[in-house]
C-alpha positions in Angstrom: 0.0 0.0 0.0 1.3 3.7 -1.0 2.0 6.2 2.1 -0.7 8.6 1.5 0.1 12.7 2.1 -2.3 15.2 2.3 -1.5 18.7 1.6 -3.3 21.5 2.5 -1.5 24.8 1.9 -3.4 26.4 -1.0 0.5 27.7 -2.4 2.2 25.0 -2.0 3.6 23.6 -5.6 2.5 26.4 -7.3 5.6 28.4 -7.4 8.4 26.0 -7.3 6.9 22.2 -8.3 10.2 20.3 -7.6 8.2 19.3 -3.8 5.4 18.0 -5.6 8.1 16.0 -8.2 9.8 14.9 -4.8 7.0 13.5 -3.9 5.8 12.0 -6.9 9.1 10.4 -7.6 9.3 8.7 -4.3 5.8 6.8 -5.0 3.4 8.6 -2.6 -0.3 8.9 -2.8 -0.9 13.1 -2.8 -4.1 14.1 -1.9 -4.8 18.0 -2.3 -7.0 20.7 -0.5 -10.2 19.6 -2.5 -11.8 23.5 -0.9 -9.1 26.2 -1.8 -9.4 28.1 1.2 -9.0 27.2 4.9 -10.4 23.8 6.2 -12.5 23.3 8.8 -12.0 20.7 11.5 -14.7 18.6 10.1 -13.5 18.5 7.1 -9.8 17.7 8.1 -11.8 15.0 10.2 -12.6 13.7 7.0 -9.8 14.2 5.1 -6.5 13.1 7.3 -8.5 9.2 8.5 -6.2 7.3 6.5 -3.1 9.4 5.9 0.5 8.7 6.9 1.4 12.6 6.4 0.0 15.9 6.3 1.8 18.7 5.1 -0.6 21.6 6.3 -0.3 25.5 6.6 -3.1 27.1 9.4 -5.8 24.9 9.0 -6.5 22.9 12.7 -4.8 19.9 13.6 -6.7 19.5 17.0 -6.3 16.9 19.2 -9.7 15.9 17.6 -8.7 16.4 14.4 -5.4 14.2 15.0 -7.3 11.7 17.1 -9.1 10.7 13.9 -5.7 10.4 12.0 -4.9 6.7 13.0 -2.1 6.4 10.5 -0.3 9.9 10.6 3.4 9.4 11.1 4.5 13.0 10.5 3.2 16.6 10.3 4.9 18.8 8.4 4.1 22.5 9.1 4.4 24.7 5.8 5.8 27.7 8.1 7.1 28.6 11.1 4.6 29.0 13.7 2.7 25.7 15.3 -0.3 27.2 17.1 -3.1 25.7 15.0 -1.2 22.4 15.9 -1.7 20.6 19.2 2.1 19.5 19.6 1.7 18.1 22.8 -0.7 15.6 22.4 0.4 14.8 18.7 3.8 14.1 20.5 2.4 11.9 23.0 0.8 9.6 20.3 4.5 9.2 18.5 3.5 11.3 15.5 6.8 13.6 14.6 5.7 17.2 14.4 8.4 19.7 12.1 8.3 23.5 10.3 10.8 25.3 8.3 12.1 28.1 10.5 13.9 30.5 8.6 12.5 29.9 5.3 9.8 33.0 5.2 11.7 35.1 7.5 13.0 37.8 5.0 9.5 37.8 3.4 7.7 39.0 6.7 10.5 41.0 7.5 9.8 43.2 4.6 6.2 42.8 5.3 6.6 44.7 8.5 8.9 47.4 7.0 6.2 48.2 4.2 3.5 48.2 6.8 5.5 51.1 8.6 6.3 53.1 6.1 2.6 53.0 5.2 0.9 53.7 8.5 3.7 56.4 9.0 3.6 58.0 6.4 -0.2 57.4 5.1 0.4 55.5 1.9 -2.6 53.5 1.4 -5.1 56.2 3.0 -3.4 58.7 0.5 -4.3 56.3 -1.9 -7.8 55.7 -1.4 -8.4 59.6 -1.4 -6.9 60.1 -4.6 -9.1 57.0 -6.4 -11.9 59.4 -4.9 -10.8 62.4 -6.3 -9.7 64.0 -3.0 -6.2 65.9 -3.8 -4.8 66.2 -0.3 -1.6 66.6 2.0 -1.7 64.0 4.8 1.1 64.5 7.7 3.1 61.5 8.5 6.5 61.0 10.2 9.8 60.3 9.6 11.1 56.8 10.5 15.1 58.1 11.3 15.8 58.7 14.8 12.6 57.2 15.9 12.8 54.4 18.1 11.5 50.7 17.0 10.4 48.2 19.6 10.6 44.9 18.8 8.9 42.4 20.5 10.3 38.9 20.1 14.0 39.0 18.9 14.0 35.7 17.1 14.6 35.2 13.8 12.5 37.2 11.9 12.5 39.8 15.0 16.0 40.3 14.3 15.5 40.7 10.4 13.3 43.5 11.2 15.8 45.4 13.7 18.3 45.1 10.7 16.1 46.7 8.1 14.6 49.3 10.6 18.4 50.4 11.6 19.1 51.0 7.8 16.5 53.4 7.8 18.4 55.5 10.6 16.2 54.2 13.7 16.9 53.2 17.2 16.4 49.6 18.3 15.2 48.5 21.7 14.4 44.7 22.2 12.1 42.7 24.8 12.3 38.8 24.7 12.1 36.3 27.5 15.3 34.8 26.3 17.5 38.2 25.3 20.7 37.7 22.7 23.1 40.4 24.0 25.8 39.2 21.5 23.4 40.1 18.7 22.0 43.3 20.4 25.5 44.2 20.8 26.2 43.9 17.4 23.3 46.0 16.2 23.3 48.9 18.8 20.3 47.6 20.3 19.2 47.6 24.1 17.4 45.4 25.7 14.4 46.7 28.5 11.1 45.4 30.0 8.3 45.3 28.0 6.6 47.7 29.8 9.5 50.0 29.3 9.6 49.4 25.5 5.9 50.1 25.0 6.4 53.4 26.6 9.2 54.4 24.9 9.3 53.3 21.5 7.7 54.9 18.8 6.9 52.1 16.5 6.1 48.4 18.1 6.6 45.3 16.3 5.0 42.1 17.5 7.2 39.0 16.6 6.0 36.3 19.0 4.5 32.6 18.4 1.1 32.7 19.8 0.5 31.0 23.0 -1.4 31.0 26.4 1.3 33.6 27.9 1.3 35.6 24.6 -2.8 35.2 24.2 -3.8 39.5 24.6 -0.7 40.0 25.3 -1.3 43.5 24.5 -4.4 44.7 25.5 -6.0 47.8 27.4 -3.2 48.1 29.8 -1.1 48.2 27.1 -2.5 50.7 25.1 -2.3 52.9 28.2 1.4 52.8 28.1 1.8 53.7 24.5 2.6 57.0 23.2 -0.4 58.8 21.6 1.9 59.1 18.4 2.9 55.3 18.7 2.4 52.9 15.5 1.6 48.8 16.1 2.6 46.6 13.7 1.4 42.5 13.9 2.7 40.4 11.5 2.8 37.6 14.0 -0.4 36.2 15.6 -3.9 37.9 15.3 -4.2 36.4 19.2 -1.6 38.5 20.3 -3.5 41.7 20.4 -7.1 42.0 21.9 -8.8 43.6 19.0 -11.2 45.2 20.7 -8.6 47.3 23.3 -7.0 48.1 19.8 -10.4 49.3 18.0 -10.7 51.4 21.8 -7.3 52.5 21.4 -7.1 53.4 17.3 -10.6 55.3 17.3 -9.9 57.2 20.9 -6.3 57.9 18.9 -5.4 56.5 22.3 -2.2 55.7 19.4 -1.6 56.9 16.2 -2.2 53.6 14.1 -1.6 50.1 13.2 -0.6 47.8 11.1 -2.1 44.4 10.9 -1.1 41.0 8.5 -3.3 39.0 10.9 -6.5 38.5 13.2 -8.1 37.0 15.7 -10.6 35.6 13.5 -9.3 35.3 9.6 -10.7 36.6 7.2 -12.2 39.5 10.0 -15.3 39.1 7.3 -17.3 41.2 10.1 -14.4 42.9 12.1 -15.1 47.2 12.3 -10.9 47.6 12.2 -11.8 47.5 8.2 -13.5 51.0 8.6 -10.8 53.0 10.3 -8.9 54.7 8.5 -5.5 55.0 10.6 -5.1 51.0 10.0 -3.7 49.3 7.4 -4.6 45.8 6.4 -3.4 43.2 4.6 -4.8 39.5 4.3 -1.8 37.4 6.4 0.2 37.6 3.3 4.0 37.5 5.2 5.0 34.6 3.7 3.8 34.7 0.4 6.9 35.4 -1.7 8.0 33.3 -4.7 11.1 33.0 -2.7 9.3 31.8 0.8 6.8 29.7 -0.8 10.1 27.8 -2.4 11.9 27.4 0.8 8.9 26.8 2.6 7.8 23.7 0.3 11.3 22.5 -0.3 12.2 22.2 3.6 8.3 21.2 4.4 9.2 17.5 2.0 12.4 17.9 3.1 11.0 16.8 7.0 8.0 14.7 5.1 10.4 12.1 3.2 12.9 12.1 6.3 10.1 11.5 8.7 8.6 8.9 6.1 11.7 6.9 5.7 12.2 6.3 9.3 14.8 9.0 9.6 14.9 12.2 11.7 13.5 15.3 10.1 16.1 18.0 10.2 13.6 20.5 11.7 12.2 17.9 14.4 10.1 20.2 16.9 10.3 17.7 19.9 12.0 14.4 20.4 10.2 11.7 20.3 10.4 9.4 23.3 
């Protein structure tokens, strides 16, 4: 009998196909995202009851969902972060859980830089006047000499801090697990968060979403912030209470945001899309030609390893 994958990320193949040609060359039965959107649980329920592997991208691998995967030997994140995957319990039941950190981090790197520069200097509202016929001068600000805050000095944190001191601005870090070396090396500081929201002019969220980081900014939060303070979120729409940022944007409580994701995606219903001191875009960090290579590449990379009986190169936890 063939090993059976399913794949569920809607990109995946599209841009690069030598994954799918791995894949095919090795002999496996590939089944696809029949929807071409997000799934649901149900219908991952239905789809994952006699796979080996799953190679998914944020649709949910609950413990329900994997409870119903009697077969599944490996899951193979297509991205970094593993909140829509209970780890844990997948763990538990032997079934190898891997991603591919550091394939999209330039991609949401830039992300964040275009999203300030936008909200600072009122690109897209600029642009949706002018399609109206307005002709007007909106005031933003300038980026050098301002201070970024970067919140979560990983990988694609760091990426950020890079770009943002190219542009002239000061860096100040907060991370639970500080890299002095690298702060060192990039004029950075770190300081408590509570310090950092205070102080810095531009916040940028770069944390994996879990039950410490669930709101972590929220009404307290908002308090701290300067009244001409940006937010950017690239990371996790669970990260920021949406409703203490709706509070905060239309009391200018802060000057604006920046948001790539939600609490609930698509926010079909969410009144952020009415302000006009936010920018959205539709969780769209990753999706480069280049990411979406690297992403696919290292996501069949950990499939065929993990397949084989061999230990996938971006293991998450050790199977005991």
């Amino acid at each position: 009998m063939k090993q059976k994958i399913l794949i569920t990320p809607r990109t995946f193949g599209t841009i690069d196909t030598e994954p799918l040609e791995v894949l095919r060359n090795q002999g496996y039965e590939l089944v696809s995202n029949p929807f071409g959107r997000l799934l649901t649980e149900k219908e991952m329920i239905d789809l994952i009851s006699d796979v080996d592997a799953i190679i998914v991208g944020l649709d949910p691998l609950s413990v329900e969902v994997i409870s119903a995967a009697p077969r599944l030997k490996i899951i193979s994140k297509y991205g970094i972060g593993v909140d829509n995957i209970a780890v844990d319990f997948a763990t538990q039941q032997k079934i190898m859980v891997t991603n591919t950190p550091g394939a999209n981090s330039s991609a949401v790197a830039e992300l964040t830089m275009g999203l300030i520069l936008d909200v600072a200097r009122k690109i897209s509202f600029s642009d949706r006047q002018l399609r109206q016929n307005q002709w007007g001068k909106y005031l933003g600000f300038e980026l050098k000499d301002k201070t970024l805050g970067v919140i979560g000095t990983g990988q694609i944190g760091k990426e950020v801090a890079v770009r943002a001191k190219g542009l002239g601005m000061k860096l100040i870090g907060y991370d639970l697990i500080p890299d002095y070396q690298w702060a060192r090396t990039v004029d950075a500081v770190y300081s408590s968060l509570d310090e950092l929201l205070s102080s810095a002019d531009v916040i940028s969220l770069h944390l994996p979403l879990a039950d410490d980081t669930y709101h972590l900014i929220s009404e307290r939060e908002f308090a701290l912030m300067k009244e001409t303070a940006i937010l950017i979120n690239t990371a996790r729409g669970g990260i920021v209470d949406e409703k203490a940022l709706l509070r905060a944007l239309e009391e200018k409580e802060i000057a604006g945001a920046g948001l790539d994701v939600y609490e609930q995606e698509p926010p079909t219903d969410s009144p952020l899309r009415s302000l006009d001191n936010v920018v959205l875009t539709s969780h769209i960090g990753a999706h480069t030609f280049e990411a979406i290579a690297r992403m696919g590449r290292m996501a069949v990379e950990n499939v065929v390893a993990g397949l084989s009986g061999r230990r996938p190169p971006f293991l998450l936890k050790e199977i005991e």
